[in-house]
N, C-alpha and C positions, 0 to 999 in steps of 0.2 A: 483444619483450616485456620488459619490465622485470624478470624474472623474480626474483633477490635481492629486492628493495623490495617486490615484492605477497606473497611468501613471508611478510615478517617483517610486512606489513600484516595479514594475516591470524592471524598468530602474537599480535599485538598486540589484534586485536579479541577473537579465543579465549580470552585470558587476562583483559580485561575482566570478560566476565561470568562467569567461573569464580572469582574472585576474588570478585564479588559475591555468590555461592553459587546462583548459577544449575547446572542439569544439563546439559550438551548433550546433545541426542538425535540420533538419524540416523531418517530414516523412507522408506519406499517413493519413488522417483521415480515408477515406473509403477503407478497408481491404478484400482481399480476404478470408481473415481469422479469427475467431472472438477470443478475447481474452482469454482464456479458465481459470476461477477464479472460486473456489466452491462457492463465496458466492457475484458472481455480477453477472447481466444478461444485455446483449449488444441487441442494436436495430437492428434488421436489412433491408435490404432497398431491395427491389423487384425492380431485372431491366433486367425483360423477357421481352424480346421485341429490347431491345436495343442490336446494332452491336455489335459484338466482346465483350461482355462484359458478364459475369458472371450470371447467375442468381440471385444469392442472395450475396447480397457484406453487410458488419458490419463495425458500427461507433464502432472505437476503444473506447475499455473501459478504456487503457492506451496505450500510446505509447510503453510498452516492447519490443512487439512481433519483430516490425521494428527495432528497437536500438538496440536487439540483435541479430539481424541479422546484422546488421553493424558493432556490432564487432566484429562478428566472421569474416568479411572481413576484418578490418581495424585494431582491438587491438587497440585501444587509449580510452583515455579519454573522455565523452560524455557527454551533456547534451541537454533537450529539453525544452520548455513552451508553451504550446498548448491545445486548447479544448479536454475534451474527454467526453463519453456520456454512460450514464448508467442508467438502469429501477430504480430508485428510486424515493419515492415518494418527492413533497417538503417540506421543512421543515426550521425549521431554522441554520442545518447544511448543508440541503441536495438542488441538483437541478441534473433533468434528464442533465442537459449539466454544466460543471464547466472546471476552469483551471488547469492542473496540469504540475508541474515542475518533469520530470526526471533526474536522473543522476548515470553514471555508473563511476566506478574508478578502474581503470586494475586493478590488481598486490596487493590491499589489501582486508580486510576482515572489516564487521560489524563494530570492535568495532575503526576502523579507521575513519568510514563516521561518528560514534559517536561524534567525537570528529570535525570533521567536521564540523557538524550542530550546533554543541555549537559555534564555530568561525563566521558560519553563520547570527546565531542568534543575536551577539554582532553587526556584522555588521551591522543590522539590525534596531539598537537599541535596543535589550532587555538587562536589567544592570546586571539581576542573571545568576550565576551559574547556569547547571544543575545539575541535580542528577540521581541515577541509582538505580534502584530497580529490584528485581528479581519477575516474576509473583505471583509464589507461596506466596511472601512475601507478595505481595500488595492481595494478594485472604485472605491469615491470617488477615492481619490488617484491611482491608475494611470490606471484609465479615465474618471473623469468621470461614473462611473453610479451609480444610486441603486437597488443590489440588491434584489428583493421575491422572496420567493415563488413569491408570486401570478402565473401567467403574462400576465396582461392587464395589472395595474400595469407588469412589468418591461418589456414591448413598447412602454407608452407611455413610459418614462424612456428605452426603447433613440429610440425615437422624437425625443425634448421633445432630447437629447445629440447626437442627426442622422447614427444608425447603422442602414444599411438592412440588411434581412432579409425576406425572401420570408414568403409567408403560410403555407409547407410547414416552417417553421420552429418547431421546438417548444420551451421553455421550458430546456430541457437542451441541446438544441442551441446556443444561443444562449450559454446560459453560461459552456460551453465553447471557444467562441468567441472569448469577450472572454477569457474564465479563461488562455487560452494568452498573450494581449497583456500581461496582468497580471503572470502568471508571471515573464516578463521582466526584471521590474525585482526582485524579492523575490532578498535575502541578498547583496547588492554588499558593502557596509558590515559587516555582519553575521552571524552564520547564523539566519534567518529563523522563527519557528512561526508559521503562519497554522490559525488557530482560526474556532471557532462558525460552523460550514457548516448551511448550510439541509436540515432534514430526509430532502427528498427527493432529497438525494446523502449521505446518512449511512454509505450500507453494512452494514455488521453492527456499527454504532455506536450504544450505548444512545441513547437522545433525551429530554431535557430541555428544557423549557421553549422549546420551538420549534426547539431547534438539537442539533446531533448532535456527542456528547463524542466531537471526533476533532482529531484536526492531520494540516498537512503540511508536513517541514520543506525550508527552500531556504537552496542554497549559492551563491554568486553566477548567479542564473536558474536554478539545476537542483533539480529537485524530488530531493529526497534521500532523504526518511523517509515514511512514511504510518502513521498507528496511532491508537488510540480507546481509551473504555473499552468494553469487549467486550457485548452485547446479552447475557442471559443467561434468556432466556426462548423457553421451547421454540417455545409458539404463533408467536409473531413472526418468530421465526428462518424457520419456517416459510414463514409468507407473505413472507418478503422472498425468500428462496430461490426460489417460485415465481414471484411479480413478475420475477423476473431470467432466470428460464426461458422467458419469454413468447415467442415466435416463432422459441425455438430450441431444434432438434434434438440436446437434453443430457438425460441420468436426471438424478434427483435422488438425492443422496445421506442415502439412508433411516438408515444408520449413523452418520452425523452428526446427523439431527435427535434421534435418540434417546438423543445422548451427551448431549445440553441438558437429558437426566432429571436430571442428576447436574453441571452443569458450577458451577462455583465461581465466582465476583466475579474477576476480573481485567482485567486491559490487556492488548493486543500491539500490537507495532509490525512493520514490516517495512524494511529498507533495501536496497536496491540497491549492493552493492560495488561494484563497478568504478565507479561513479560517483560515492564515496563518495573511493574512490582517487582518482579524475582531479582532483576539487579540491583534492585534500591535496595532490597534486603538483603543482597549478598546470597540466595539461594542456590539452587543447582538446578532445577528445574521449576517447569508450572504445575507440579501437582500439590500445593496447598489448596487448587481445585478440589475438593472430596466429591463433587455432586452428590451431595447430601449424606455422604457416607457417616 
């Protein structure tokens, strides 16, 4: 493990946002609540037996859930860098435990922490510019495909383009499908924002005018950054939360919907460190991870 260069990489991003007058915070690993995301599954830890203590408590999938609870008491500026833990298999992006950096910024939108992260980045050493592409754009140029919506338009463009999929294939399915082909090619040249994602992959991203104020940023093919301007309305929060509970055995976290009484205008984003490092260094993978090896 590299262990000098991720020390001072770390040291380097800490002092980023402290500089910017961001607060770090620290907050609970183990959650009475587990993070509630369509497309990540959190571990959870059985502790019947023990006093006073919960039955079933969850390793954060990210620290959101706590950070926005904090601002909806505090309204400031935020940031975190901390372990979080997710069923994923390993791989050479992936590990069931990695580091991730949060960060929240009252009072602006998206295409703010955009510009943000491009500051970030130079800090950091990277010498390019980014660039900004709309999905749709990057679905045309990669793949050939003429992104809808609508899941019947998009089946006959996947159709009219002469890309098969079974009829057990739903709209998201698909997307993701080709979204992974796509990927591929985003931030050789560059470090990549990919913008104006169709609604109903928005997440906990306000929605205007058909498309959900979110990005995602890429370092040559690696998905680096993911962040929006934050949904700040209680109702909705609500129903997407549920939406995302559909067919699985998770609570909902009542203490967060009731932080939305009180939550303020902001952005967050989230990065993935170790994979943030593996570019910077020019690596091939995250395993300068050894877990203690």
């Amino acid at each position: 493990m590299l262990v000098k260069e991720w020390s001072e990489f770390l040291d380097k991003v800490r002092s980023f946002f402290k500089r910017r007058g961001y607060f770090e915070v620290d907050t609970s690993i183990l959650q009475p609540y587990p993070n509630i995301d369509p497309h990540v599954e959190p571990f959870s830890i059985d502790t019947e037996g023990l006093a006073d203590c919960p039955k079933r408590l969850w390793l954060r999938t990210s620290p959101e859930n706590s950070m926005k609870k904090l601002l909806s008491k505090y309204q400031m500026d935020i940031f975190q860098i901390g372990k979080v833990f997710r069923k994923d298999p390993c791989g050479r992006l992936h590990r069931p435990e990695f580091t991730m950096l949060e960060w929240y910024k009252v009072g602006q939108d998206y295409k703010y922490l955009m510009k943000e992260i491009e500051e970030f980045l130079k800090y950091l050493g990277f010498s390019e510019d980014c660039e900004v592409i709309r999905l749709e754009h990057a679905f045309e140029e990669y793949a050939g495909v003429i992104l809808s919506e609508d899941e019947e338009i998009f089946k006959n463009n996947l159709i009219a383009y002469g890309y098969p999929f079974s009829d057990q294939e739903d709209w998201e399915t698909l997307f993701y499908r080709i979204y992974i082909e796509v990927e591929r090619h985003l931030g050789h040249e560059k470090p990549t924002f990919i913008t104006h994602f169709p609604s109903r992959i928005g997440a906990y991203a306000k929605v205007k005018d058909g498309y959900a104020e979110r990005f995602e940023l890429y370092i040559k093919g690696v998905e680096i950054a993911n962040g929006w301007t934050e949904e700040t309305s209680k109702s909705e929060i609500e129903r997407r939360m549920k939406l995302y509970l559909q067919g699985r055995d998770l609570p909902i976290d009542e203490e967060l919907i009731k932080a939305y009484e009180n939550f303020p205008p902001c952005a967050g984003c989230s990065i993935g460190l170790e994979r943030l490092f593996m570019v910077l260094m020019g690596l091939n993978s995250i395993d300068f991870i050894c877990w203690d090896k």
